[in-house]
TIPA-620458 format. One record per residue (C-alpha): residue number from 1; y, x negated, z. Coordinates in nm, 4 decimals, padded with zeros to 6 digits. Last residue first. Example, Ala and Ser with C-alpha at 12.3 -4.5 7.8 and 13.67 -1.06 7.14 Angstrom:
+-----+----------+----------+----------+
|  nr |        v |        u |        w |
+-----+----------+----------+----------+
|   2 | -00.1060 | -01.3670 |  00.7140 |
|   1 | -00.4500 | -01.2300 |  00.7800 |
+-----+----------+----------+----------+
This chain:
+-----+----------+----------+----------+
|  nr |        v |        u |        w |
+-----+----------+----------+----------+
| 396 |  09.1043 | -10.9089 |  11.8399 |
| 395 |  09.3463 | -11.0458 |  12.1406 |
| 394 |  09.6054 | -10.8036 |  12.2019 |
| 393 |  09.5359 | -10.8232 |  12.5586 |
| 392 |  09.5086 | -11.2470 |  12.5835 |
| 391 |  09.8444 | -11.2411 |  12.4383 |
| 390 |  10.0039 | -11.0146 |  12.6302 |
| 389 |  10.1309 | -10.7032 |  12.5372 |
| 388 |  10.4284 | -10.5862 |  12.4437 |
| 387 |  10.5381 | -10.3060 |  12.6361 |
| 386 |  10.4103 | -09.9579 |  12.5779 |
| 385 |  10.7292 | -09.7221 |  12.5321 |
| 384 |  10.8289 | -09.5125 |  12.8253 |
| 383 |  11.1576 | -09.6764 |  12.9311 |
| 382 |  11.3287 | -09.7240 |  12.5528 |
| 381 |  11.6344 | -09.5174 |  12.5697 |
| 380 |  11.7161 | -09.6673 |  12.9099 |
| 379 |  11.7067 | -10.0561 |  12.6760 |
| 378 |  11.9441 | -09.8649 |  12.4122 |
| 377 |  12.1960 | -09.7985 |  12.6951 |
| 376 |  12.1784 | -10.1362 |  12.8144 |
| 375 |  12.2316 | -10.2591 |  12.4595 |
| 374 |  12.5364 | -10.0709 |  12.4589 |
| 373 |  12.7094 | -09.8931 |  12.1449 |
| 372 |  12.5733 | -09.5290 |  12.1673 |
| 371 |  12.2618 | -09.3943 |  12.0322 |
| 370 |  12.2519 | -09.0325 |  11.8484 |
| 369 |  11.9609 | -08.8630 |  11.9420 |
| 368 |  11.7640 | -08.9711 |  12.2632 |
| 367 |  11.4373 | -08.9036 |  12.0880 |
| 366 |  11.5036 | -09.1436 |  11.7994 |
| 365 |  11.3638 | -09.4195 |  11.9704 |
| 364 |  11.0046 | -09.2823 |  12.0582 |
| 363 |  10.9770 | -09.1386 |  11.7344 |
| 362 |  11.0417 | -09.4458 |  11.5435 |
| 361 |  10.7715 | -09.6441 |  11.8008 |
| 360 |  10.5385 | -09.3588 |  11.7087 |
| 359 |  10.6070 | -09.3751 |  11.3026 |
| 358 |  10.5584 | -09.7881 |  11.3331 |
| 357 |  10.1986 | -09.7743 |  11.5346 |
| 356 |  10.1610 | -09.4832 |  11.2481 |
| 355 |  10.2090 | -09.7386 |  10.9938 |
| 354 |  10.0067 | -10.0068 |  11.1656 |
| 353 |  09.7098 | -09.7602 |  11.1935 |
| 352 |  09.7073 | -09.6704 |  10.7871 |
| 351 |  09.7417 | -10.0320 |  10.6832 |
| 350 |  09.4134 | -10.0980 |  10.8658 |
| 349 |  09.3781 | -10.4471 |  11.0520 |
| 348 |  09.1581 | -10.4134 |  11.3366 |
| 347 |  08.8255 | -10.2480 |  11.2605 |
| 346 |  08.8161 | -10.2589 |  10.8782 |
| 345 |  08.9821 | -10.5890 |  10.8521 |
| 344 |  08.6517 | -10.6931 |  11.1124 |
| 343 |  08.4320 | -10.5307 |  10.9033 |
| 342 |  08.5295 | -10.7097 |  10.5812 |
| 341 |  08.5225 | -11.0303 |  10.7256 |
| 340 |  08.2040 | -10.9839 |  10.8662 |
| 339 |  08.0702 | -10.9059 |  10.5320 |
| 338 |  08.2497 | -11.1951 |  10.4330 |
| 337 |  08.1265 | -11.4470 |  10.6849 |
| 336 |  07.7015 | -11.3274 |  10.5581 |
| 335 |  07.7745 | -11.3595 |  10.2332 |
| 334 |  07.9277 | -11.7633 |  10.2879 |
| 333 |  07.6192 | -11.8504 |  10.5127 |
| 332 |  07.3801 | -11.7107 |  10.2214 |
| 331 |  07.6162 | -11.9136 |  09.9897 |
| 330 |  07.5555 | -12.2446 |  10.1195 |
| 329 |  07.6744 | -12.5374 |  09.9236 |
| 328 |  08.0419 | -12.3947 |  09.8454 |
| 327 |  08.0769 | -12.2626 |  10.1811 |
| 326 |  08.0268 | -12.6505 |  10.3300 |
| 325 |  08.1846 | -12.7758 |  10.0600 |
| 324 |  08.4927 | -12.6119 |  10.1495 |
| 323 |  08.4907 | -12.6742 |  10.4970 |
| 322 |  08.4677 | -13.0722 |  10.3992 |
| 321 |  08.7354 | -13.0165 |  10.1578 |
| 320 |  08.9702 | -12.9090 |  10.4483 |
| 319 |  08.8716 | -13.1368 |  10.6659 |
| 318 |  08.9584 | -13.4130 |  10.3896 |
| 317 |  09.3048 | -13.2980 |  10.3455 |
| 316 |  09.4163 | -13.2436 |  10.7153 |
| 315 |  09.7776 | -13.1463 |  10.6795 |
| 314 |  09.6771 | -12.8578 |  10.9319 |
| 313 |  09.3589 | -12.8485 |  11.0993 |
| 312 |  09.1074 | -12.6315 |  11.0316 |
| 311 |  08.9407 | -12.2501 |  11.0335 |
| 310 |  08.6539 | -12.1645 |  10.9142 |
| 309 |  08.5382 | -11.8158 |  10.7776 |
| 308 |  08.4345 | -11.5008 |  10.8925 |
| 307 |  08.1684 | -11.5731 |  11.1863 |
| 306 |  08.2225 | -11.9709 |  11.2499 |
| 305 |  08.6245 | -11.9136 |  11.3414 |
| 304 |  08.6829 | -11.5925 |  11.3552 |
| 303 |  08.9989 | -11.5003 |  11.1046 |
| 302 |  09.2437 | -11.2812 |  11.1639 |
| 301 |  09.3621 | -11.3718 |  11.5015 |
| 300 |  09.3424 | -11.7616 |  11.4454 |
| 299 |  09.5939 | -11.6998 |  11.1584 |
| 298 |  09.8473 | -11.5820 |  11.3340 |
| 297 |  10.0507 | -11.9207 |  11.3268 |
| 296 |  09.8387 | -12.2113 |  11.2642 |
| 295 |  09.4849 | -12.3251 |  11.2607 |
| 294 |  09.4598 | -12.3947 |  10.8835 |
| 293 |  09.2458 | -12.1047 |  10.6767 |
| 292 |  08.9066 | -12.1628 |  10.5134 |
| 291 |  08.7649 | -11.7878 |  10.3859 |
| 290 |  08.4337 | -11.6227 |  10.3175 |
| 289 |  08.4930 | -11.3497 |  10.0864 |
| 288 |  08.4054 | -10.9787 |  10.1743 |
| 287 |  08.6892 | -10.8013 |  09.9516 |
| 286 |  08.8267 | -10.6786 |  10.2706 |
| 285 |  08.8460 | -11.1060 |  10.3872 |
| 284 |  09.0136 | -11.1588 |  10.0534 |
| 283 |  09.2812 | -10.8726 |  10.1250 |
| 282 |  09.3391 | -11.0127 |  10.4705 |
| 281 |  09.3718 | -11.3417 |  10.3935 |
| 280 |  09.6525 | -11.2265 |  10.1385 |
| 279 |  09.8191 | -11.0133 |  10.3452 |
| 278 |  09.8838 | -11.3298 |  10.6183 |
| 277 |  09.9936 | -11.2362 |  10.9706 |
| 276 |  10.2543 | -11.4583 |  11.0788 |
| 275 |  10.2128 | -11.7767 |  10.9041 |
| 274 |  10.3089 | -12.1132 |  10.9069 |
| 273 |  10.1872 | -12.4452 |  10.7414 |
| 272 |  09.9489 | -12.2488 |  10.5077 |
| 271 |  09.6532 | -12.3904 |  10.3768 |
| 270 |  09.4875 | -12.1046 |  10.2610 |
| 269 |  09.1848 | -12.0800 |  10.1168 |
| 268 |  08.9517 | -11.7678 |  09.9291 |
| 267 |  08.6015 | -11.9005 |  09.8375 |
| 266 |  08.3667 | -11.7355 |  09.5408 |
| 265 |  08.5515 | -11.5698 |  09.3665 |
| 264 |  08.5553 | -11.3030 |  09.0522 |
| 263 |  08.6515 | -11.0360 |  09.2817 |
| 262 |  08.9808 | -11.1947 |  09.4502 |
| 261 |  09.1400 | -11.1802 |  09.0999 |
| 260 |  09.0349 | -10.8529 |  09.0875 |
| 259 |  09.1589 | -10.7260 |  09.3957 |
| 258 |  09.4821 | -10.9415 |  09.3120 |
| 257 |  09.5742 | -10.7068 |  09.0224 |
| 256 |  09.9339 | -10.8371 |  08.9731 |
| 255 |  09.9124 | -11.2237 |  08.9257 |
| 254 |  10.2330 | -11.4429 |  09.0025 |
| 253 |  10.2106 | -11.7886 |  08.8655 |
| 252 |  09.8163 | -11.8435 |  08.7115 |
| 251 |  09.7647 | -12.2381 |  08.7695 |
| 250 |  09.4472 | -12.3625 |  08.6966 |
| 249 |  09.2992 | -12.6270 |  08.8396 |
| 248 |  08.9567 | -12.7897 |  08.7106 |
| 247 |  08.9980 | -12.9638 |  08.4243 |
| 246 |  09.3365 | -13.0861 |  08.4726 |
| 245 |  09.2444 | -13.1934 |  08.8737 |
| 244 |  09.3356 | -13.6045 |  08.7851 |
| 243 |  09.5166 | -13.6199 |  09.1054 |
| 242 |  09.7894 | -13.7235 |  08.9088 |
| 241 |  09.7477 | -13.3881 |  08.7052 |
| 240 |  09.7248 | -13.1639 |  08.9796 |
| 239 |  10.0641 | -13.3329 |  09.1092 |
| 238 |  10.2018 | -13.2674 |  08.8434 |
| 237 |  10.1271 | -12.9123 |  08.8602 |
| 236 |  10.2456 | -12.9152 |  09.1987 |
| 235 |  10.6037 | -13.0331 |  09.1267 |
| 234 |  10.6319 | -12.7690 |  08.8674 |
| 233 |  10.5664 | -12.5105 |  09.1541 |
| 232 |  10.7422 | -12.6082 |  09.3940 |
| 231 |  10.9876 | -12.3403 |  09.3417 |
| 230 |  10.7930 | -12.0223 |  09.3316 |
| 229 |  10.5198 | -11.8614 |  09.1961 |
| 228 |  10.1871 | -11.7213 |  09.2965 |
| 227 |  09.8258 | -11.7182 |  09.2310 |
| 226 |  09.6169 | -12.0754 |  09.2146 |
| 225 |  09.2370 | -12.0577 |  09.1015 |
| 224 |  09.0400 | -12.4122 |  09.1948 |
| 223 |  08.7294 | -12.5015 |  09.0165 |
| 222 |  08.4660 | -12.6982 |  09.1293 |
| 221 |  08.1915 | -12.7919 |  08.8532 |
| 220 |  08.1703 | -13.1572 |  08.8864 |
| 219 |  08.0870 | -13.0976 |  09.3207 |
| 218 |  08.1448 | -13.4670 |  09.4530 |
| 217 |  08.4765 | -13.5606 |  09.3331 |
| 216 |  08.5759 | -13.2261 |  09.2608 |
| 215 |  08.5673 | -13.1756 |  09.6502 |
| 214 |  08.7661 | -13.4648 |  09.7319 |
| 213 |  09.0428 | -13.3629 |  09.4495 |
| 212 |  09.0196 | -13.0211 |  09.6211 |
| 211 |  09.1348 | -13.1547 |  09.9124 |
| 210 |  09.4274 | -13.3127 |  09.8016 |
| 209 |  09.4945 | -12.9946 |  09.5738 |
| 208 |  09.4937 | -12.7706 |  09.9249 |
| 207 |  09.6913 | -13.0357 |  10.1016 |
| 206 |  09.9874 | -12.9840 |  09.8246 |
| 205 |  09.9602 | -12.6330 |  09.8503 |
| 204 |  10.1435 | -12.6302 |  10.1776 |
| 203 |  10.2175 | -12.2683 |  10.1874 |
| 202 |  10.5342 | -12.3888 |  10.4295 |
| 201 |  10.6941 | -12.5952 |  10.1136 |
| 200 |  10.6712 | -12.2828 |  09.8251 |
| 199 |  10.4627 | -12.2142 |  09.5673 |
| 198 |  10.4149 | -11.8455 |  09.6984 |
| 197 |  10.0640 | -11.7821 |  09.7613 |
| 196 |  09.7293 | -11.6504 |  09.6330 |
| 195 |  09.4610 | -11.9373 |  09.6852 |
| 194 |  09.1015 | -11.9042 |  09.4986 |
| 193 |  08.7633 | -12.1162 |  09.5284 |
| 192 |  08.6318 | -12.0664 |  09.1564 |
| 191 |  08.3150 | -11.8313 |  09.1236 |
| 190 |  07.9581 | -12.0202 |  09.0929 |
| 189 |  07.8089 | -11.7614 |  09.3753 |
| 188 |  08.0134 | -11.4864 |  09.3227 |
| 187 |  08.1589 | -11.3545 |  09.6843 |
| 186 |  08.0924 | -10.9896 |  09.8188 |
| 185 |  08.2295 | -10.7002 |  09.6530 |
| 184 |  08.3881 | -10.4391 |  09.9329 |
| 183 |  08.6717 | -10.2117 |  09.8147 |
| 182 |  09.0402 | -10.3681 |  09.8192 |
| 181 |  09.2148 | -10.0895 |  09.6875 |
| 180 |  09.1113 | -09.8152 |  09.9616 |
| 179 |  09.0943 | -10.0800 |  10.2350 |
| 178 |  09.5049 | -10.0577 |  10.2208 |
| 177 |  09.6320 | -10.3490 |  10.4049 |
| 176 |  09.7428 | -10.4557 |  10.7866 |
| 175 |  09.9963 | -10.6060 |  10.9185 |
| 174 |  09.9221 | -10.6414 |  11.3350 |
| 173 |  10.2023 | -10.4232 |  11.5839 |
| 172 |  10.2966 | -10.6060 |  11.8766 |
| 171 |  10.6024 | -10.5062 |  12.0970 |
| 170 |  10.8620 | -10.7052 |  12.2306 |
| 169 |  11.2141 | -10.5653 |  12.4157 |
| 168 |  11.0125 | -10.5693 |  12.7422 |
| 167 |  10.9670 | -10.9179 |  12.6799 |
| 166 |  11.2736 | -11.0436 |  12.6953 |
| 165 |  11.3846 | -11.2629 |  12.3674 |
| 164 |  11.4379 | -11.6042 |  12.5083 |
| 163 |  11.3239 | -11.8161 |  12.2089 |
| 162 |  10.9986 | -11.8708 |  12.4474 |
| 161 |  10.9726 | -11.4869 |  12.4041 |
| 160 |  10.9781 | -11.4882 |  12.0181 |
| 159 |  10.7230 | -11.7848 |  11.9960 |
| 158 |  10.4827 | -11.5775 |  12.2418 |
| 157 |  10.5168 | -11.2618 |  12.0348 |
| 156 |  10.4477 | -11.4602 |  11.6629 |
| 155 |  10.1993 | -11.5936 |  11.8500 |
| 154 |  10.0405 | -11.2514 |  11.9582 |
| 153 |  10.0760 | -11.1399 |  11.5955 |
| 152 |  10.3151 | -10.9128 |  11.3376 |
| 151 |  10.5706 | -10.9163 |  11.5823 |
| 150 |  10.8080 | -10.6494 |  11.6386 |
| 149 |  11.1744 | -10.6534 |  11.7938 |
| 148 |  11.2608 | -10.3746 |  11.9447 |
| 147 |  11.6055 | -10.1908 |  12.0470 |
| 146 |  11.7457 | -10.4295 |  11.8565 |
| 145 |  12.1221 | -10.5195 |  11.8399 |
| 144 |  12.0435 | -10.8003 |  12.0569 |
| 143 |  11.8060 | -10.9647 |  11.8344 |
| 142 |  12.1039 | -11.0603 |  11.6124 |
| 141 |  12.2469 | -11.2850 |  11.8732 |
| 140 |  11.8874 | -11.4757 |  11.8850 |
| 139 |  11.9041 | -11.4821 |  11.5041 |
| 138 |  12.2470 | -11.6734 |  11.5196 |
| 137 |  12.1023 | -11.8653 |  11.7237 |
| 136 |  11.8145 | -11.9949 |  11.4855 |
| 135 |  12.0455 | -11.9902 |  11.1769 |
| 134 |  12.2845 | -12.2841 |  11.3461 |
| 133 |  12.0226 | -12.4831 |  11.4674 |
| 132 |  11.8463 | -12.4966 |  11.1119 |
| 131 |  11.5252 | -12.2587 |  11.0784 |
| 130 |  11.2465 | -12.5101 |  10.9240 |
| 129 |  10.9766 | -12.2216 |  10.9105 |
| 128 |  11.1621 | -11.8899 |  11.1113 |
| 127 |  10.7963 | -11.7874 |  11.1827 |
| 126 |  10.7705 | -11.5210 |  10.9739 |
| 125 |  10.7434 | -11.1429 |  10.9791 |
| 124 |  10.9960 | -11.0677 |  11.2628 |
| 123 |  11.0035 | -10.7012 |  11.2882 |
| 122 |  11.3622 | -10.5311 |  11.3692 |
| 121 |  11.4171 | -10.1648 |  11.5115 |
| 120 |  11.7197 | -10.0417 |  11.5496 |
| 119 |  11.8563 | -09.7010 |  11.6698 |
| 118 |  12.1601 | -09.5555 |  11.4910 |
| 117 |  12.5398 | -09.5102 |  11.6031 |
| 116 |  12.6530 | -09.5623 |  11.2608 |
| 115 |  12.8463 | -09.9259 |  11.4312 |
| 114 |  12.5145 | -09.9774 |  11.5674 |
| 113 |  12.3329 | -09.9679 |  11.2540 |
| 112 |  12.5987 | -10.1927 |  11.0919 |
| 111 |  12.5595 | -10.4785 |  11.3823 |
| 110 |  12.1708 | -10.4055 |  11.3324 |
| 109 |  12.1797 | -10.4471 |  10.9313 |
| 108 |  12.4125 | -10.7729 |  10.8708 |
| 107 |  12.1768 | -11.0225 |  11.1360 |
| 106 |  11.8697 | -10.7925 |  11.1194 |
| 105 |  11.9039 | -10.8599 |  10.6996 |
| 104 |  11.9361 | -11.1877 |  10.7636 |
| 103 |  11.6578 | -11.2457 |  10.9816 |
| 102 |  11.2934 | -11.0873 |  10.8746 |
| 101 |  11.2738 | -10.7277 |  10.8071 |
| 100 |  11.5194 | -10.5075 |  10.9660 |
|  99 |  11.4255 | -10.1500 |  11.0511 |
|  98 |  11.6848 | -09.8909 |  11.0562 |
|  97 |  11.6523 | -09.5535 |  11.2774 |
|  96 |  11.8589 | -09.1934 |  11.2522 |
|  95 |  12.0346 | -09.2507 |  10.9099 |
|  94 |  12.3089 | -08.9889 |  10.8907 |
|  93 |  12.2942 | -09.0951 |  10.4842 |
|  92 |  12.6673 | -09.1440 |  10.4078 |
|  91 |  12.6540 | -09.3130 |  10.7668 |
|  90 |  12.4053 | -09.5114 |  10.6938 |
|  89 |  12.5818 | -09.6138 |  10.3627 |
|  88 |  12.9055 | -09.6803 |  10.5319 |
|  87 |  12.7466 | -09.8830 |  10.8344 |
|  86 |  12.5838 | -10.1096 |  10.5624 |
|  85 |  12.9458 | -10.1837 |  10.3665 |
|  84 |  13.0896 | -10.2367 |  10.7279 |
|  83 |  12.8289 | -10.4998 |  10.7779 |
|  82 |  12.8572 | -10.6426 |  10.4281 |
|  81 |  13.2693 | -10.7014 |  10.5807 |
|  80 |  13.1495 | -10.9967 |  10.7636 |
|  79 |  12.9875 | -11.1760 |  10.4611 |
|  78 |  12.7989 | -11.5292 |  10.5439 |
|  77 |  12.6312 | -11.6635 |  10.2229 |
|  76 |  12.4538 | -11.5938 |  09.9481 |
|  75 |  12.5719 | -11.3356 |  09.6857 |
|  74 |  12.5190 | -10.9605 |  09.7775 |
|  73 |  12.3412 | -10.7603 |  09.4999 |
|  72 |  12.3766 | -10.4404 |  09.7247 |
|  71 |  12.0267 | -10.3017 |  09.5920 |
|  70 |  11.9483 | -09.9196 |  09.6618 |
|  69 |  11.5973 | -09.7837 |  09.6384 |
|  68 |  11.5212 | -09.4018 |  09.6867 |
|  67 |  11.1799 | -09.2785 |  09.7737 |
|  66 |  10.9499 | -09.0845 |  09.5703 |
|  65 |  10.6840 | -09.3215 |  09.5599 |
|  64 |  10.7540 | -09.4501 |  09.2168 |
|  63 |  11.0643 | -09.5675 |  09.3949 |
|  62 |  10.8614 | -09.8010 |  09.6105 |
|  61 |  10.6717 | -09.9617 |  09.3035 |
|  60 |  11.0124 | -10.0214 |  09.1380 |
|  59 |  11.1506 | -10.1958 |  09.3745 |
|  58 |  10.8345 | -10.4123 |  09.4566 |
|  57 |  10.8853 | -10.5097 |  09.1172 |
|  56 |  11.2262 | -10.7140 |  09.1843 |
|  55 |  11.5825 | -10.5851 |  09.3283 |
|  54 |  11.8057 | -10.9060 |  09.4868 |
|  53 |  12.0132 | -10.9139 |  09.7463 |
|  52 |  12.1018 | -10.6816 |  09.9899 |
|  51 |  11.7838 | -10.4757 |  09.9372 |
|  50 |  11.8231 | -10.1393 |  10.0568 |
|  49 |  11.5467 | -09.8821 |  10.1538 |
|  48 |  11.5649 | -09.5006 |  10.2325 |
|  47 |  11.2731 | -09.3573 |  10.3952 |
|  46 |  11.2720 | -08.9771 |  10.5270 |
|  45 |  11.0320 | -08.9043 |  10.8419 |
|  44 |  10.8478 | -08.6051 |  10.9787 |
|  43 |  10.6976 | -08.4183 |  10.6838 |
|  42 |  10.6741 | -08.7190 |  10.4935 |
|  41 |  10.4154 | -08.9190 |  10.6998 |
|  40 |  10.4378 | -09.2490 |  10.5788 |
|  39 |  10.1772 | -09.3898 |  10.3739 |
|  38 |  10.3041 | -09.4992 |  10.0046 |
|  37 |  10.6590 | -09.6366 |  10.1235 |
|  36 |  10.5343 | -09.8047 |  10.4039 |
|  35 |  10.2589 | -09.9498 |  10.1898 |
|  34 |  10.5652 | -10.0424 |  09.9226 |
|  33 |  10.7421 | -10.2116 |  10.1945 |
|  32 |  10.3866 | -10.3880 |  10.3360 |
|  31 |  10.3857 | -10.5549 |  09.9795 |
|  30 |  10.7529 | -10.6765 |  10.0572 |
|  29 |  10.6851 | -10.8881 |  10.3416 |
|  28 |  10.3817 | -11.0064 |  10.1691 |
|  27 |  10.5949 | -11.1231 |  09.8403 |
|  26 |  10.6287 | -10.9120 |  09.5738 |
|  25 |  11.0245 | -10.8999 |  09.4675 |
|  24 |  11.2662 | -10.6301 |  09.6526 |
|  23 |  11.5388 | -10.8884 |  09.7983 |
|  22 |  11.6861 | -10.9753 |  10.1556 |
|  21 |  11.5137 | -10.6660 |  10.3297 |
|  20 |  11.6196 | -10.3702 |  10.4643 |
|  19 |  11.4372 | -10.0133 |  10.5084 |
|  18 |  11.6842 | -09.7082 |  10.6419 |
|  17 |  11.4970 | -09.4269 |  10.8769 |
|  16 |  11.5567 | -09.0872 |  10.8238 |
|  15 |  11.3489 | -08.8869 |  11.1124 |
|  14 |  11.3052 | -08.5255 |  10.9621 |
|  13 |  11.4447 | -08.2241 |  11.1047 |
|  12 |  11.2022 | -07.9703 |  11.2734 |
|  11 |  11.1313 | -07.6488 |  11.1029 |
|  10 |  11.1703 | -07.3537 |  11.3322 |
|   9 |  11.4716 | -07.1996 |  11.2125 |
|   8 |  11.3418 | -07.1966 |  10.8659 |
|   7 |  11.0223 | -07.0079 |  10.9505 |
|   6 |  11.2205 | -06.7392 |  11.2018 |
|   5 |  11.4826 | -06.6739 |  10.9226 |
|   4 |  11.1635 | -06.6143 |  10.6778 |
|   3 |  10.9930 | -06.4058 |  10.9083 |
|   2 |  11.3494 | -06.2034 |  10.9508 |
|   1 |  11.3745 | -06.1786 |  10.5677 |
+-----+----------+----------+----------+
């Protein structure tokens, strides 16, 4: 009995820490949810996540987990009293830590947190694409209630800082995926060239069928694989067919089993107009495909340009055919970038490091207990913590 008082007494309390996002659907931002969910330590932390929006399959994925999943269906719009509704629950819960992911929810969720008396920690995903005046300071206010504020990528870090965030509150920590479930397979030679993205404006698809119109003009057999939904896509798919591409585009909408999607290919693109760090490049570099990304946003850090894939301009339609061609027409050249693809997501981008580069920074601000109102106090709680870096340090 004694042995057993002695066990019990000496069993450390776990870390609860409160996931929010705008909605629960399967975007990248929500893909690194369920990884969360799937490779936290459980004997020192306890996830809770809320969506304040909308619940989708990443929902259901997390739950299967173990962990519980609570959607506020909150219409659009500004709603003071959703930050009381948030304190409640954390309260309810005696959450220790919440992490905000992307704006809106750090807008409602650090307010709440530091109403519960809870430590925040916020990682900006995105680049804010096409943030309005009014959105873009309101996010600077938000930041305040952070303790930290993440990026994903050095340029993601030096975009946050220019916005005025200090850097002592930034830190760096790199997405990264699960190698397990994207295994090594090398490209097919005679495979379609593949995108997997939202249809939306800042994925810039419309450049990607441009090209490929130039590269069906002088390769008959080129076909083009398109994953993902969203709200440009019927606009697209006329496009395609202006473009005179019916034979060879095909539009899938959202696909499930990427890994084999990405298996059958020969080329992975993306033409994105902003990124922070991109899943889907990274899952297409593990599966050892050559890849032809614009020059924008973090992209420059995954890929290395001339050794994994090619980078370009973009809005630049016919350097972004020419790249194509170029990987279409030499295979060797193509093996040879996805092999170092795959070793470089191996060396820097492991889902398994960024989580416990997340469980160490939850540590760190949980160690003072119970936070009180004041940013100044939750700066002191901080002194300790590795700084940001720069960007030439976190270089990769």
């Amino acid at each position: 009995m004694k042995a057993d008082q002695q066990r019990t007494s000496s069993v450390v309390p776990r870390i609860r820490v409160a996931h929010i996002a705008v909605g629960l659907g399967m975007g990248g931002m929500e893909k690194l949810l369920v990884e969360f969910a799937r490779h936290v330590d459980r004997a020192r932390f306890e996830l809770r996540f809320i969506a304040l929006q909308t619940r989708g399959s990443a929902a259901d994925e997390i739950e299967a987990c173990g962990w519980p999943v609570v959607c506020l269906d909150e219409p659009p719009g500004l709603r003071v009293g959703l930050i009381f509704r948030l304190a409640r629950h954390f309260r309810r819960w005696g959450v220790d830590v919440v992490h905000t992911h992307n704006s809106k929810p750090l807008v409602y969720g650090g307010p709440a947190a530091r109403l519960a008396r809870a430590g925040v920690v916020h990682t900006r995903h995105g680049q804010c694409y096409q943030a309005g005046v009014r959105s873009a300071a309101l996010f600077r206010l938000a930041t305040r209630t952070a303790a930290r504020v993440v990026c994903v990528s050095a340029d993601s870090a030096r975009l946050s800082t220019a916005e005025g965030i200090a850097a002592k509150r930034l830190r760096v920590i790199r997405n990264g995926i699960d190698l397990a479930r994207f295994s090594y397979a090398s490209p097919q030679v005679g495979g379609p060239v593949v995108t997997v993205a939202r249809a939306s404006p800042e994925k810039d698809i419309e450049t990607l069928l441009r090209a490929s119109a130039i590269v069906a003009g002088e390769e008959p057999s080129f076909r083009l694989e398109v994953a993902g939904d969203g709200e440009c896509l019927p606009v697209l798919r006329g496009l395609a067919g202006e473009l005179g591409l019916g034979g060879h585009v095909r539009f899938l909408g959202e696909v499930r089993d990427v890994p084999r999607l990405l298996a059958r290919a020969s080329l992975f693109v993306l033409p994105s107009l902003t990124e922070g760090i991109s899943l889907t490049l990274l899952e297409a570099m593990a599966r050892g495909l050559p890849v032809v990304a614009t020059r924008v946003g973090g992209n420059p850090e995954v890929v290395a340009d001339g050794r994994t894939g090619v980078l370009v301009p973009a809005r630049a339609p016919s350097e972004l055919a020419a790249a194509m061609l170029r990987l279409l027409r030499e295979p060797e050249c193509g093996r040879r970038m996805g092999l170092a693809g795959r070793q470089r997501v191996e060396r820097y981008f492991d889902v398994r490091c960024m989580v416990a580069e997340y469980q160490a920074l939850y540590l760190e601000l949980s160690r003072r207990g119970r936070w009180s109102i004041g940013p100044e106090l939750a700066d002191d709680s901080l002194r300790g913590v590795r700084p940001a870096a720069t960007p030439a340090a976190v270089a990769v």
